[in-house]
FIKOLMI-884910 format. One record per residue: x, y, z of N, C-alpha, C in turn. Coordinates in nm, 2 decimals. Layout:
BEGIN
MIZA     npx     npy     npz    capx    capy    capz     cpx     cpy     cpz
MIZA       X       Y       Z       X       Y       Z       X       Y       Z
...
END
This chain:
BEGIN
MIZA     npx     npy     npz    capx    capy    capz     cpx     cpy     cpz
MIZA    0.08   -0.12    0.00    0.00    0.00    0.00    0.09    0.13    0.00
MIZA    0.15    0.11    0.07    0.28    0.22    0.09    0.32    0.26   -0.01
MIZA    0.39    0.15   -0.09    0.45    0.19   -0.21    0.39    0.25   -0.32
MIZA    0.28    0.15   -0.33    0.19    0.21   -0.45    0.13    0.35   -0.43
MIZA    0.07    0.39   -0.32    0.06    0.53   -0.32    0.07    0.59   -0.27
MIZA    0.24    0.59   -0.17    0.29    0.68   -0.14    0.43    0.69   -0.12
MIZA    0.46    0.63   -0.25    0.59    0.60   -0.36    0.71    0.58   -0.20
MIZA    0.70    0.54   -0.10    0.77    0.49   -0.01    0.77    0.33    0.01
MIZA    0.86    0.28    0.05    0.90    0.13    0.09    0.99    0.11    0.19
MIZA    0.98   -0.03    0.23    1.08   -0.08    0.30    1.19   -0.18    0.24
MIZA    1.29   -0.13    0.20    1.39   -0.26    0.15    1.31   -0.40    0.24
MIZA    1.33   -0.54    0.14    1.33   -0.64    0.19    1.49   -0.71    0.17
MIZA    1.51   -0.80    0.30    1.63   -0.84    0.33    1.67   -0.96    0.24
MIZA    1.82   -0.88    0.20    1.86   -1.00    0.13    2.02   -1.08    0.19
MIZA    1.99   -1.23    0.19    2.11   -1.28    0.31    2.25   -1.24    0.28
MIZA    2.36   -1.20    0.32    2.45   -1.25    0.31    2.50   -1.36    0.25
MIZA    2.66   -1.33    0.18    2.73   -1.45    0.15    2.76   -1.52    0.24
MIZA    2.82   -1.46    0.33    2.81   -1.53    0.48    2.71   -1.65    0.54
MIZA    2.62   -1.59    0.53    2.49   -1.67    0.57    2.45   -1.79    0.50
MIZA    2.47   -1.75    0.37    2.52   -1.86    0.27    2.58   -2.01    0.28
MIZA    2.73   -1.92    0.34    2.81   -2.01    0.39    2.76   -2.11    0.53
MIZA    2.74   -2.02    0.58    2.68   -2.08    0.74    2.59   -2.22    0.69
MIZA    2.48   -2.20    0.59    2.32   -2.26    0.54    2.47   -2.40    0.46
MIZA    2.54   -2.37    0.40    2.59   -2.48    0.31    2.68   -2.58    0.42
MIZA    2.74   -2.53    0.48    2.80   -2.58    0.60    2.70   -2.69    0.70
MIZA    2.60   -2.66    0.76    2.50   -2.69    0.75    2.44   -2.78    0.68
MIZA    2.42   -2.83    0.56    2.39   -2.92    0.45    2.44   -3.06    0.51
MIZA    2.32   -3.15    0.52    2.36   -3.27    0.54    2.45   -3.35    0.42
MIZA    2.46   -3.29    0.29    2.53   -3.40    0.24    2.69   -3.35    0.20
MIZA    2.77   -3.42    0.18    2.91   -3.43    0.16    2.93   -3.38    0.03
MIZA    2.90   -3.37   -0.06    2.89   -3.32   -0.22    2.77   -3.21   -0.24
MIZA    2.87   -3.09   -0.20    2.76   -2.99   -0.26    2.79   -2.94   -0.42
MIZA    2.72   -2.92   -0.47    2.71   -2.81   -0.60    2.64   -2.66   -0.60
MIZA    2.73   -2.52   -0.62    2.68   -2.44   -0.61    2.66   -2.42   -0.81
MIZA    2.55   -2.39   -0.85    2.50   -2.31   -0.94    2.49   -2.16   -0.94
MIZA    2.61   -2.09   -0.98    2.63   -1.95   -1.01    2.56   -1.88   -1.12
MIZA    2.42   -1.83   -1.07    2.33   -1.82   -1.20    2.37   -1.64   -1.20
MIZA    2.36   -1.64   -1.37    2.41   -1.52   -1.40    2.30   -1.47   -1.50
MIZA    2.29   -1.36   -1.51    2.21   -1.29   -1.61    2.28   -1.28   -1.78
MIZA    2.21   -1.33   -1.87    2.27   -1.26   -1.99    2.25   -1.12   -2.04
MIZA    2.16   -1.08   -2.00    2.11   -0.94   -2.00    2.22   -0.81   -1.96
MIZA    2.29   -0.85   -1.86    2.38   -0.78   -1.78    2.53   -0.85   -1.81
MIZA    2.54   -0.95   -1.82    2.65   -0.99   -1.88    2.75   -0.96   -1.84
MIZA    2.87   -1.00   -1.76    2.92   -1.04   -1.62    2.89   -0.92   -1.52
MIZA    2.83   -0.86   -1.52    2.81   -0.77   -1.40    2.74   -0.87   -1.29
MIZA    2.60   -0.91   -1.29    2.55   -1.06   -1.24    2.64   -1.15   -1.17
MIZA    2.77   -1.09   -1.15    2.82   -1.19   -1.14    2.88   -1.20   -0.96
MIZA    2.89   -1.27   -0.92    2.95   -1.23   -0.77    3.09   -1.29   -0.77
MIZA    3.19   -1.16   -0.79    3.31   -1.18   -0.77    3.37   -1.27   -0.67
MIZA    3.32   -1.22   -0.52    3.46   -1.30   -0.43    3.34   -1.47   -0.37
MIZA    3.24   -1.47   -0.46    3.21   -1.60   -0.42    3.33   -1.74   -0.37
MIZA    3.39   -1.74   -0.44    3.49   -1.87   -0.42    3.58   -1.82   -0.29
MIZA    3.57   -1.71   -0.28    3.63   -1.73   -0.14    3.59   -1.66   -0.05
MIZA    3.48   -1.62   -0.02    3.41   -1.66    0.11    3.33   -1.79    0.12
MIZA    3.30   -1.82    0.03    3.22   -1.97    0.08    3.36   -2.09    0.08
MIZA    3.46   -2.05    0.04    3.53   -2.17    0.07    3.52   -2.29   -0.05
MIZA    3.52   -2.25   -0.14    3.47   -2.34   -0.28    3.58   -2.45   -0.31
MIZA    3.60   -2.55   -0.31    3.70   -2.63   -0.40    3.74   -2.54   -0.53
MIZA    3.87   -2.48   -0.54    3.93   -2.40   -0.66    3.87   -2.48   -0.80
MIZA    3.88   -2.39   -0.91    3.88   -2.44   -1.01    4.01   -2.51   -1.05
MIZA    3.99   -2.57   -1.15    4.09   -2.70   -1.18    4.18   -2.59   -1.30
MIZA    4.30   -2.60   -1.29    4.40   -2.51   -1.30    4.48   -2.54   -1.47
MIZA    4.47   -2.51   -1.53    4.59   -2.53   -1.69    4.67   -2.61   -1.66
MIZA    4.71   -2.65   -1.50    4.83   -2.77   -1.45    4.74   -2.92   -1.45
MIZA    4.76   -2.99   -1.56    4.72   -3.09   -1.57    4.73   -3.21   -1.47
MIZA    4.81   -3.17   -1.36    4.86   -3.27   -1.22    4.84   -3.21   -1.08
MIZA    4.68   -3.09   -1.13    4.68   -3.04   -1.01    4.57   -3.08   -0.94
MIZA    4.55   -3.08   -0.81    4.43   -3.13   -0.72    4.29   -3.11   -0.80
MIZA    4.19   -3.16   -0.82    4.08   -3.18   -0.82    3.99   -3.16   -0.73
MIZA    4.03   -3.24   -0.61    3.89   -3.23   -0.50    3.95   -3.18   -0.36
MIZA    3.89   -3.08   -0.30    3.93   -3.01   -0.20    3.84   -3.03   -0.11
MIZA    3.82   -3.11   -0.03    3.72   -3.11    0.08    3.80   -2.97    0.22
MIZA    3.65   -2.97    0.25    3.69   -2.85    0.37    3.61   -2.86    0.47
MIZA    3.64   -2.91    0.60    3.51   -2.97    0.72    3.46   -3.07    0.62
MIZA    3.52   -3.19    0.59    3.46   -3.28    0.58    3.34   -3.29    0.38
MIZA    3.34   -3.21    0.38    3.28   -3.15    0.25    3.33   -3.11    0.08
MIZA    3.30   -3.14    0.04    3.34   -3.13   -0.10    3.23   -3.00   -0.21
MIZA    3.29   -2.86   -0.20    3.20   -2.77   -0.26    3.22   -2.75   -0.40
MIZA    3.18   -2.71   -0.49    3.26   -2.67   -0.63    3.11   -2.59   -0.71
MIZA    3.16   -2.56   -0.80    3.08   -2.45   -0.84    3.04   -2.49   -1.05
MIZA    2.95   -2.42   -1.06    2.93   -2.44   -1.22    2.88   -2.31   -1.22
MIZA    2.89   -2.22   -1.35    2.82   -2.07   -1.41    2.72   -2.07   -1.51
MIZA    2.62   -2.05   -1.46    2.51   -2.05   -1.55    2.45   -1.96   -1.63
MIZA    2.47   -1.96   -1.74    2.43   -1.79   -1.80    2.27   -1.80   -1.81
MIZA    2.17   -1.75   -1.74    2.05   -1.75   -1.79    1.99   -1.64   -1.92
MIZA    1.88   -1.69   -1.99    1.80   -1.58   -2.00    1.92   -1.59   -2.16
MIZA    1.98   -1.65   -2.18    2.06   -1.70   -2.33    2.00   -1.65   -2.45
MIZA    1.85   -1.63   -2.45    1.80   -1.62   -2.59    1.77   -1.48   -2.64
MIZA    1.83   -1.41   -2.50    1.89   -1.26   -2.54    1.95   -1.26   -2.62
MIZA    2.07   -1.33   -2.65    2.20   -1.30   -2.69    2.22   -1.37   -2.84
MIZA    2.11   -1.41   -2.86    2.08   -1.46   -3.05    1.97   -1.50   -3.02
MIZA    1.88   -1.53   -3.17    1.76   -1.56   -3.20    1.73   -1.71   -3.17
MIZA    1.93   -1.79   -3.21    1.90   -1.91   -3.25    2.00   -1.99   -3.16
MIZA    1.95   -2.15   -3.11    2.06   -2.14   -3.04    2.22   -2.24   -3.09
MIZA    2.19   -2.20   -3.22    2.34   -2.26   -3.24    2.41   -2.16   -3.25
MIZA    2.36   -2.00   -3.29    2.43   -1.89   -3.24    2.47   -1.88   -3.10
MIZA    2.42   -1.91   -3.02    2.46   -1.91   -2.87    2.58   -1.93   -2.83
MIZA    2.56   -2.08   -2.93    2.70   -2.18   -2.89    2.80   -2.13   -2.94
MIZA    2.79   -2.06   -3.06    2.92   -2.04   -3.08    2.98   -1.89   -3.05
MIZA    2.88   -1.83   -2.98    2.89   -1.73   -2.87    3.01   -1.76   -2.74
MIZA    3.00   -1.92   -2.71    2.99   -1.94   -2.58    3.20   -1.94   -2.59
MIZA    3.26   -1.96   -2.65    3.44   -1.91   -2.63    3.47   -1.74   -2.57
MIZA    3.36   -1.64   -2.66    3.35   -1.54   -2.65    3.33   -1.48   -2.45
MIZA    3.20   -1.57   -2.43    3.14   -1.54   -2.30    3.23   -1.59   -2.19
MIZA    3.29   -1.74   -2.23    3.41   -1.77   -2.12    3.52   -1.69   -2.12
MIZA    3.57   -1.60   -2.19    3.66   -1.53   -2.21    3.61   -1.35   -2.13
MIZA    3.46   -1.34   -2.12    3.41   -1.21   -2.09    3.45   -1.24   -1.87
MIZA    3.41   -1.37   -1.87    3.40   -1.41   -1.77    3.53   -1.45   -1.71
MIZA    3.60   -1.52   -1.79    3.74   -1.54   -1.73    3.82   -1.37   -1.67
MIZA    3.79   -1.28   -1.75    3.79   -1.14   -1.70    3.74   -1.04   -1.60
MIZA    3.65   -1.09   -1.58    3.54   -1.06   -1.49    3.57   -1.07   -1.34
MIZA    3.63   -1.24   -1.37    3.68   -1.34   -1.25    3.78   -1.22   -1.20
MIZA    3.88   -1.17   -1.29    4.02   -1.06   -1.23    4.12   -1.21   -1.23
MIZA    4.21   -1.14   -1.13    4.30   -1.25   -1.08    4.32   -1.42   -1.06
MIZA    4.23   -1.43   -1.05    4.14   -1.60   -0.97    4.11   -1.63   -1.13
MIZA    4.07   -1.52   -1.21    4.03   -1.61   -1.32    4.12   -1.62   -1.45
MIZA    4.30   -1.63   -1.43    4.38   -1.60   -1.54    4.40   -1.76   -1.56
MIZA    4.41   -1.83   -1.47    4.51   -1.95   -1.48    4.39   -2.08   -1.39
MIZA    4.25   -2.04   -1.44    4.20   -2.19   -1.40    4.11   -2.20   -1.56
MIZA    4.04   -2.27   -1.56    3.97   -2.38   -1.66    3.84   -2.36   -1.61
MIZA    3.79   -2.30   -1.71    3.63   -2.26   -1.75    3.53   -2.36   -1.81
MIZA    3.53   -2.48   -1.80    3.47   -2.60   -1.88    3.33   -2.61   -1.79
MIZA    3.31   -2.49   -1.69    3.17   -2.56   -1.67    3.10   -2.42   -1.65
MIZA    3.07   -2.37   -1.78    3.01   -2.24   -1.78    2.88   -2.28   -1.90
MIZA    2.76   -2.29   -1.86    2.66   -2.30   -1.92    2.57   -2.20   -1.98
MIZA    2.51   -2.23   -2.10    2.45   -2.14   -2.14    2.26   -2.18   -2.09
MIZA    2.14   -2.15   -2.02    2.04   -2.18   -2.09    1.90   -2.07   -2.10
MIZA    1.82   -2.14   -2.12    1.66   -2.03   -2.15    1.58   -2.13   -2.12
MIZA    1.57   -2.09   -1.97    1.41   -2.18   -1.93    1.30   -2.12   -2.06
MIZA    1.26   -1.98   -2.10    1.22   -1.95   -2.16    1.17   -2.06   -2.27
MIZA    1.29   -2.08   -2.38    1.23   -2.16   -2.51    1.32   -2.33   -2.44
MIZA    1.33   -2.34   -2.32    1.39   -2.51   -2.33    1.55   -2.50   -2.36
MIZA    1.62   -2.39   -2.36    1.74   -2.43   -2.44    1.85   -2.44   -2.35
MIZA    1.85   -2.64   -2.35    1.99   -2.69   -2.25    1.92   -2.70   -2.11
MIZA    1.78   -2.68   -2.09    1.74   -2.72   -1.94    1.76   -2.86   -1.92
MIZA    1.67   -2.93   -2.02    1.70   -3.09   -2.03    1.87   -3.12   -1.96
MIZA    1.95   -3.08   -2.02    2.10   -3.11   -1.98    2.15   -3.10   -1.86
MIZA    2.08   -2.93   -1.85    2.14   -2.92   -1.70    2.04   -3.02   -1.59
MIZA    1.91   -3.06   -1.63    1.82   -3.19   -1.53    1.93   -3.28   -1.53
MIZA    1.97   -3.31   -1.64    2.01   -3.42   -1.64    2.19   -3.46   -1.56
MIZA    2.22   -3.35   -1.58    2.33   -3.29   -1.46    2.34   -3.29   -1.31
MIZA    2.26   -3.22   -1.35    2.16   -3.21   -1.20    2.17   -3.41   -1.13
MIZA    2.06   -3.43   -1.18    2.02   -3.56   -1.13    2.15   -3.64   -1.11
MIZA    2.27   -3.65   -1.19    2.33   -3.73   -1.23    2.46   -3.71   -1.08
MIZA    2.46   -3.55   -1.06    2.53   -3.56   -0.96    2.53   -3.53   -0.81
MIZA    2.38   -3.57   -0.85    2.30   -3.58   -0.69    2.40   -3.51   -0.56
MIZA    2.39   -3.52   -0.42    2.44   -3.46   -0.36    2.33   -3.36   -0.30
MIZA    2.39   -3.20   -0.25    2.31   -3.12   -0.29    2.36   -2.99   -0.38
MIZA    2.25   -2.95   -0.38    2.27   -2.83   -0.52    2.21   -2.65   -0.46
MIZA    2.27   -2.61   -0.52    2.27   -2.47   -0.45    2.25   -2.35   -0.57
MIZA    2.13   -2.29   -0.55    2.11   -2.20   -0.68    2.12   -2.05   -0.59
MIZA    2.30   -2.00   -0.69    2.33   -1.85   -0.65    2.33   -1.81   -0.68
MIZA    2.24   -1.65   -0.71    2.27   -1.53   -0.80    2.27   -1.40   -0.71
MIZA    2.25   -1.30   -0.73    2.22   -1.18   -0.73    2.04   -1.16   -0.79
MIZA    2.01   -1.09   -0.75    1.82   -1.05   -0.74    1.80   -0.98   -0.90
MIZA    1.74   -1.08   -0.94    1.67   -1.08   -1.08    1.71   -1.14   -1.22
MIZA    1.82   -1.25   -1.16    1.88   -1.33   -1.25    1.82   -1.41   -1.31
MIZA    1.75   -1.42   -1.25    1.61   -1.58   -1.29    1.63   -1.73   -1.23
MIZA    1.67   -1.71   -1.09    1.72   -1.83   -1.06    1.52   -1.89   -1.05
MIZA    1.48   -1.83   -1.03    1.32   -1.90   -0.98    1.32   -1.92   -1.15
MIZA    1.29   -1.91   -1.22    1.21   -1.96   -1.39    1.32   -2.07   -1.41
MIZA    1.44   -2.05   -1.39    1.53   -2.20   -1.41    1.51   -2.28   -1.28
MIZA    1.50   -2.30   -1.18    1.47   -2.38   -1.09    1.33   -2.41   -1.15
MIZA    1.17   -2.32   -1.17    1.07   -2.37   -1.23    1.10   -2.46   -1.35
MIZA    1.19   -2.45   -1.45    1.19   -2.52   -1.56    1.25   -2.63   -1.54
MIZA    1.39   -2.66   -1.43    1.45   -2.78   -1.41    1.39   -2.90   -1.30
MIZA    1.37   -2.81   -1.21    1.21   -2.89   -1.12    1.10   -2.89   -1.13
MIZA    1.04   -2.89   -1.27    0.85   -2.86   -1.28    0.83   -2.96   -1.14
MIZA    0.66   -2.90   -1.14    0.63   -2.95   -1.02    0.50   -3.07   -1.08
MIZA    0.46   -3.16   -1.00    0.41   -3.23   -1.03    0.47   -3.35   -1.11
MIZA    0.58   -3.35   -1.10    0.66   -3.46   -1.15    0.74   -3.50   -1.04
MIZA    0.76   -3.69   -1.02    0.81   -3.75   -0.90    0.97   -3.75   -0.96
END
């Protein structure tokens, strides 16, 4: 009521990374996955820079072909994947997308700064709950690497329409 007509509000709270951390810590299972969902719209701005180290992430896997893989921390194994939502911005079609997608790992390996000169980008996805494109894949991702899963953005990425489209409801 407030707002509407009498152009005042109250910010609604949004958690900390921290808090984040605390909730994942927390998580009964040993294999988490965080989903770094990003806007294509905005295009790495969406992006939360010091994620990987306040939450404590297992590093990305490094151009050193002999270097660690799995970093457990308290008992836990975290790692992360980048999701570009909202993809069917960025061409009409989506084999334009794909061949977008060298371009976008490269916007993002920049983005990253420092942290992001010398690791390996192999898990940066493109989709569009909108027209279907690559949700199937990432379900099937999803499912395949059970554990639990963690959808992280910044406010208006579209993590709810890709969670709607990778979890429809009414399906067991």
């Amino acid at each position: 009521h407030k707002l509407r007509h009498h152009q005042t509000g109250v910010s609604i709270y949004h958690p900390s990374i921290q808090s984040l951390h605390d909730t994942i810590l927390e998580s009964p299972y040993k294999h988490n996955h965080i989903y770094h969902v990003i806007d294509a719209a905005d295009f790495p701005m969406s992006l939360i820079p010091s994620l990987h180290r306040t939450l404590e992430i297992a590093p990305q896997r490094s151009h050193n072909r002999r270097s660690k893989t799995e970093v457990y921390h308290k008992g836990k194994k975290t790692d992360v994947s980048f999701i570009i939502t909202r993809s069917d911005l960025l061409a009409p079609v989506k084999s334009q997308v794909d061949s977008l997608m060298p371009y976008l790992v490269e916007v993002l390996r920049d983005a990253l700064g420092s942290f992001g000169r010398d690791v390996r980008l192999g898990n940066v996805r493109c989709v569009s709950a909108r027209r279907d494109w690559w949700t199937k894949d990432l379900k099937e991702d999803i499912w395949k690497r059970g554990g639990g899963g963690w959808m992280v953005g910044k406010v208006n990425v579209g993590k709810s329409r890709l969670f709607e489209s990778v979890f429809p409801k009414g399906r067991s």
